[in-house]
N, C-alpha and C positions, 0 to 999 in steps of 0.2 A: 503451185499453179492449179491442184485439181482442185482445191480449195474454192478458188477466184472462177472456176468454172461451173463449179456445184452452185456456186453461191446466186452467177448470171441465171441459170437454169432455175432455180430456184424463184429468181423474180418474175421471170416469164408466165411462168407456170402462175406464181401468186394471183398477179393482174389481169388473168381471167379468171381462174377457178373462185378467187374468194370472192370477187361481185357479184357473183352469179349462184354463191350461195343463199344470202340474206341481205336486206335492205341496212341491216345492223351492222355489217363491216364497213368502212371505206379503205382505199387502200389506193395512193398515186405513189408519185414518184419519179424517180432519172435513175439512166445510165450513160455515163458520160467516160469519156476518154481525151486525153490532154497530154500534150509536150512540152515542156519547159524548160527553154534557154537561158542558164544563167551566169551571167561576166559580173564580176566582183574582186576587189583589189582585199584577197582573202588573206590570214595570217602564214607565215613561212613554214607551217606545218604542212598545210596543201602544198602536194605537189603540182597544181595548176590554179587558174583563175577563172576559169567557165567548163560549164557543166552541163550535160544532158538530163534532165529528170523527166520521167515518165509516172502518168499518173491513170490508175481507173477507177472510175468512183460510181457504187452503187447506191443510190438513196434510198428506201422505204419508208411513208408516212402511213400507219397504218391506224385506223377508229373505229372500236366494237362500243357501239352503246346498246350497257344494262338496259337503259331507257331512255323515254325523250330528253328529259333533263340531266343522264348520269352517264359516262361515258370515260371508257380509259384511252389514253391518245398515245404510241408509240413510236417515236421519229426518227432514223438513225442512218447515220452513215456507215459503209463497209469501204474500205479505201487501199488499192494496189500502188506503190512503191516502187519505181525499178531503175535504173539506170546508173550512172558517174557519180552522180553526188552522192548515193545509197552506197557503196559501196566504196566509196574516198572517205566518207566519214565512218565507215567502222573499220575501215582499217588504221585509222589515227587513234592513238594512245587514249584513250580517256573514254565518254560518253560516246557511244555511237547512234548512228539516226533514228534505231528503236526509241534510245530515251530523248529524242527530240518527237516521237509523236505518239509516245504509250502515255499520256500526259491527262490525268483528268483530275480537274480544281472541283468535283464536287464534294459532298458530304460521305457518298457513295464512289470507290473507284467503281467504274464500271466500263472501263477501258479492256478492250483484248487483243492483247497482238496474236492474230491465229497462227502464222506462218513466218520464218523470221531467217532470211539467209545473207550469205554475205552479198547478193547485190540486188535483194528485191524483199519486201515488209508487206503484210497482209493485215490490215488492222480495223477492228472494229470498236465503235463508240455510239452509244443513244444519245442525241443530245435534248430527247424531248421524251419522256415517260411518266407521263402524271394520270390523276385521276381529277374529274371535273367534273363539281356540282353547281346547276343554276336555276333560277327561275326569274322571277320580269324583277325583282328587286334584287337579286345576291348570288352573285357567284363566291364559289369555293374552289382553288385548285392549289393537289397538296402531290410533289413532286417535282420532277425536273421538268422546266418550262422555260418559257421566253417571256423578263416580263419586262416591257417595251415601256419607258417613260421618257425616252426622248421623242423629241420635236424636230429638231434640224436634219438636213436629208449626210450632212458629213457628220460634226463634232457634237457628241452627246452628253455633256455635264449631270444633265436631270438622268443619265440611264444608268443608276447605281448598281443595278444586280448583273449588269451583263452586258455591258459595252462593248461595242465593235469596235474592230480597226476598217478602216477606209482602205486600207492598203491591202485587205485581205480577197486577194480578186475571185478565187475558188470556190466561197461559201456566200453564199445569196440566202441562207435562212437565217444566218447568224445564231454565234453560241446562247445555251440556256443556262440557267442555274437551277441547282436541289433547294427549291423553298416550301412555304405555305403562302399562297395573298388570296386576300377574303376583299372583294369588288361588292358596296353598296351602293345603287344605283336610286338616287333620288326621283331625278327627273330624266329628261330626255338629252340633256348638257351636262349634268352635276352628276357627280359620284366621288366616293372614297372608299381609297383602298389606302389596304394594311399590307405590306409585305414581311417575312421575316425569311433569312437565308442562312442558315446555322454552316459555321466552317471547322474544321479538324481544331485548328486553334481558335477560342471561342473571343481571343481580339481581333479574327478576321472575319468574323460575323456581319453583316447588314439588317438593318431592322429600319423601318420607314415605315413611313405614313404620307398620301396625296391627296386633296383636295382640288378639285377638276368644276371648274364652273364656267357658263359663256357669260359676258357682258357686252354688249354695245358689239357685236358680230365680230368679238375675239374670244377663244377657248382659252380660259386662264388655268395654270393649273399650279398650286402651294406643294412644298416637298421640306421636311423635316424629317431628321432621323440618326440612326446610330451606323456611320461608316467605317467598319477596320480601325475601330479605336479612337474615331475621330465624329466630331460631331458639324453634320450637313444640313445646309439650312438654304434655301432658296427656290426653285420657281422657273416658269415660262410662260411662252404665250405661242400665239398660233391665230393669223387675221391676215388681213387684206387693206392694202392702200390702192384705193381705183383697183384694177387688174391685175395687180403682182400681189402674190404672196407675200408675208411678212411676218417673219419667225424668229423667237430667239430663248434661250438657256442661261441662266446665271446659278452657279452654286459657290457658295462660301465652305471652308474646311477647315477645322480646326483640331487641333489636340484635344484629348479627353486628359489625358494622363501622362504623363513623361513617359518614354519608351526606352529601350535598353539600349538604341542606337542614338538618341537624344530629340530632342524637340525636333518637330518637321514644322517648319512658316506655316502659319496660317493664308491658305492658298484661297485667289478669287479667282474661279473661272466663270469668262462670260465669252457666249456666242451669238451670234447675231446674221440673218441669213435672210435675203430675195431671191425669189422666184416668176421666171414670167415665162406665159406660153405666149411665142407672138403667131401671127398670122399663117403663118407659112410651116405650122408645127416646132419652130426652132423652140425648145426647151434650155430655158436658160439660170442656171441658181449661183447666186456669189455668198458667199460667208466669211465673216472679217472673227478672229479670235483671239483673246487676250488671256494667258494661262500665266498668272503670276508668278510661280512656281515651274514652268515650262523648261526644258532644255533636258539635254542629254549628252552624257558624255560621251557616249558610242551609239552606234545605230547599225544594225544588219538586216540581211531581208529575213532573217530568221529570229528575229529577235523578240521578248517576251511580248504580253499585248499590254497595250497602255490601261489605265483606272480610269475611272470618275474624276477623282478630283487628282490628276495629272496626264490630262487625255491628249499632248502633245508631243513634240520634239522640241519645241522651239517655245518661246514667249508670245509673240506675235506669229500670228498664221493667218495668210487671207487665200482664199479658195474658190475658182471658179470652175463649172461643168457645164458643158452643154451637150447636148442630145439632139438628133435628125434625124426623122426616117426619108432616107433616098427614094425611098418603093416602097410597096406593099411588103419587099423582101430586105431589102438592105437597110441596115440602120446604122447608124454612125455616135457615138459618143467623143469626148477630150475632156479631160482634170488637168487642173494645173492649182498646184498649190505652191506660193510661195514663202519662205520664212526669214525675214530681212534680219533677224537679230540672228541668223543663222550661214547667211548669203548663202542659201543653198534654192534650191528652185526641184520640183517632183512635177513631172509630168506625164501623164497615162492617153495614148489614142486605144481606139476602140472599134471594130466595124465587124455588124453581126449579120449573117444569113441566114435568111429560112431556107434552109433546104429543100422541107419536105412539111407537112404536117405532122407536128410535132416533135421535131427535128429542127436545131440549129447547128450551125457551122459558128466559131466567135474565135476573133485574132485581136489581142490586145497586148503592149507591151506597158512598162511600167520602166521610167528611168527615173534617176536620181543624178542631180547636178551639184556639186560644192567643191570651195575652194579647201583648199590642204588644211585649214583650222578648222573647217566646219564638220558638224557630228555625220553629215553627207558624206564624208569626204571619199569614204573608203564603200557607199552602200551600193554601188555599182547599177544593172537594172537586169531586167528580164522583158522575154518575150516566148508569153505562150498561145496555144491553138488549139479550138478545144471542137467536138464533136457530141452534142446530148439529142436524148431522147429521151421525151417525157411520157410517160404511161398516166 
């Protein structure tokens, strides 16, 4: 706990002293505090089915540029642990909740659990540490980053290095990966880039290449490359029919080489997605998704995060979200995603306050509906509540 207290003290302090030294830092950020209810039809090892988990999360985005154009970026979360499920899960036989979140998929671990007791985890992880060079034709950034090739506001086929889950309600930056991508910018539409993402075992490697051009008031954008042993071939776009957006993701996936567990299908995913703001602020997006290869034989709310080319639960997934702000203060969200070859149904409300300036209050829950054969069946849901402040 002095730990988690040095560490608050320590951002305080950061968010005025280092602005106020040079125009060369920047430095934002959150601290945020959260409760988390979770009911789940868990295996006979638990001794219960719902849980308290408590969470504190400190963020730091911190940026010293050498110069105008050259600039190291440090991004990182410090994250408090405490409650029933922290302590039900290390006292069960096996892996306990440390090795559910001292977990880092890059080149580099750079994972830290600082503090590790039987019912509370201190842990800290960078998910953003690069160095970046640019001028009006070429960036260079060689480190851990975020390198963003989807399109769609859920399901991201085109986002090979670093795919989100949808489901992940806690992280609004979304994870980075350890690469190099070198960004040539032609015109003021056109560019291509190069990424590479070197992995411990080098058939879990990515290597690509994009090609980004506008035509006829659509952003096109080509994608080819080397995925985890598998060769990705495909594309998106990004445009407008009358007043609603219109977006969509298609990637093909194929085997390079026989693998030790045998051929995986050559998998087509495609997504496809509208957006409309109408009159009244209602924020409205649907997305219809077809993962040839889709389905799961289990599903928990802890469970790995999905890839590129098997970004779902299900074959079919159609998804809609909509958004309202009440007030100036109250704003309202709902997801509902359904998966018919699944008969299961996921639905998320949503409703945020402003507090204060720069302060919000946010209550959201996440359920999960499926019948006794579906990979639903047993994923139960939660409801949490959470408390930030941004610096």
């Amino acid at each position: 706990m002095k730990q988690l207290i040095f560490i608050s003290i320590l951002t305080l302090w950061a968010s005025g002293s280092i602005r106020a030294q040079s125009d060369d830092f920047r430095l934002s950020g959150y601290i945020q505090a959260m409760s988390v209810y979770i009911d789940a039809d868990l295996p006979a090892l638990f001794e219960k089915d719902s849980f308290w988990e408590h969470r504190f999360q400190n963020r730091l985005n911190l940026q010293y540029r050498f110069t105008s154009n050259f600039s190291l970026n440090w991004e990182m979360r410090t994250r408090f642990f405490a409650g029933e499920l922290v302590s039900e899960l290390n006292d069960l036989p096996g892996p306990g909740y440390r090795d559910l979140i001292d977990v880092d998929d890059g080149i580099v671990n750079l994972s830290w659990v600082i503090a590790d007791r039987d019912r509370w985890l201190l842990h800290y992880i960078p998910d953003r540490l690069n160095l970046d060079w640019y001028n009006d034709e070429w960036r260079i950034t060689a480190g851990r980053q975020r390198i963003n090739w989807g399109i769609n506001t859920v399901t991201n086929p085109n986002d090979l290095f670093n795919i989100y889950s949808f489901y992940e309600f806690d992280y609004p930056e979304r994870p980075g990966t350890d690469a190099v991508r070198i960004q040539h910018f032609i015109d003021w539409a056109s560019r291509i880039e190069l990424a590479w993402s070197p992995a411990k075992e080098v058939r879990n490697s990515v290597a690509a290449a994009m090609y980004v051009f506008n035509t006829r008031g659509y952003d096109i954008q080509v994608i080819t490359g080397y995925y985890r042993d598998r060769l990705g071939v495909g594309g998106g776009w990004a445009g407008s029919i009358r007043q609603s957006g219109f977006k969509g993701e298609v990637m093909l996936f194929t085997d390079l080489e026989e693998n030790s567990a045998g051929d995986r299908p050559t998998n087509l995913v495609a997504a496809v997605s509208a957006d409309h703001m109408f009159d009244n602020s209602l924020f409205l997006i649907i997305e219809g998704l077809y993962n040839k290869d889709g389905g799961s034989d289990r599903f928990v709310l802890l469970g790995e995060p999905l890839a590129a080319d098997n970004p779902s639960f299900s074959r079919y997934q159609f998804t809609t979200s909509a958004s309202y702000p009440f007030s100036p203060v109250w704003n309202g969200s709902l997801a509902a995603i359904w998966y018919p070859d699944e008969e299961a149904l996921f639905v998320s409300p949503s409703v945020t306050w402003s507090v204060g300036q720069n302060t919000d209050f946010n209550m959201l829950s996440q359920i999960f509906i499926g019948g006794e054969s579906s990979a639903f069946a047993n994923a139960g849901s939660i409801v949490a509540a959470s408390l930030k402040w941004n610096f």
